[in-house]
ZALOMI-873571 format. One record per residue (C-alpha): x negated, y negated, z; residue number from 1. Coordinates in pm, 1 decimal. Layout:
BEGIN
      east     north        up    n
         X         Y         Z  NUM
...
This chain:
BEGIN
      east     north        up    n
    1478.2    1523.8     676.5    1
    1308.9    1339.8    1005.3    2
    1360.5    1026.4    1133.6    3
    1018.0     884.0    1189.1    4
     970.3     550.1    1416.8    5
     713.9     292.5    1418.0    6
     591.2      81.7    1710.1    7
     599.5    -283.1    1661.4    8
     309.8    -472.9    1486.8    9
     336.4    -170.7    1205.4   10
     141.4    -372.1     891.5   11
     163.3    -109.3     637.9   12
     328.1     255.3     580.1   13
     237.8     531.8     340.5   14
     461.8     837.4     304.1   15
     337.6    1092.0     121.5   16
     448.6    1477.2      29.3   17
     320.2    1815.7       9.5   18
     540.4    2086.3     -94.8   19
     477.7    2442.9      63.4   20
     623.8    2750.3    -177.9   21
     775.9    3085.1     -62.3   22
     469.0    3233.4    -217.5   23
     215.1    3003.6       2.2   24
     150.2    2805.7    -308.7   25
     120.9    2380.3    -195.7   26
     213.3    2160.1    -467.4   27
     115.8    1794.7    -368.3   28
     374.1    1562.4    -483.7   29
     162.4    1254.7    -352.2   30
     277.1     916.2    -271.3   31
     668.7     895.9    -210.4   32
     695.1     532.5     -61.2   33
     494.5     232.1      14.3   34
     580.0     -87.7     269.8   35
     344.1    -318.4     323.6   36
     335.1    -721.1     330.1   37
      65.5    -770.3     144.1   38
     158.4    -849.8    -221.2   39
    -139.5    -762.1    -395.4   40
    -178.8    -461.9    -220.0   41
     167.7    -369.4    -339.9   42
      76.1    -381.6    -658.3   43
    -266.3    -187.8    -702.3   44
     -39.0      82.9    -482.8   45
     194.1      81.6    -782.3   46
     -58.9      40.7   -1036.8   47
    -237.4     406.8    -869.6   48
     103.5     543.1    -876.4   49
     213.1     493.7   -1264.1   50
    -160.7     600.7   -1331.3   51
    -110.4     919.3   -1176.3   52
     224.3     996.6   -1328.1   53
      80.6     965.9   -1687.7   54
    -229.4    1141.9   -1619.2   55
């Protein structure tokens, strides 16, 4: 686990993951967490999300 910093003025962040196996297999996980303050942006983010978890 890092501890990431952000300057000042930061509008948005995306974290996402990519997992790297023993056997040099990468699995991407995707997106992990979203901050942003712009409300409808927040929601198509979690719209794309649930999407890709059924899919």
């Amino acid at each position: 686990m890092g501890i990431f910093g952000a300057k000042t003025g930061t509008k948005e962040v995306f974290i996402t993951a990519v997992v790297t196996r023993a056997d040099g297999t990468k699995e991407d996980i995707g997106l992990i967490s979203y901050v942003g303050n712009n409300p409808l942006k927040k929601a198509l983010v979690k719209i794309n999300n649930i999407k890709r978890k059924v899919f």
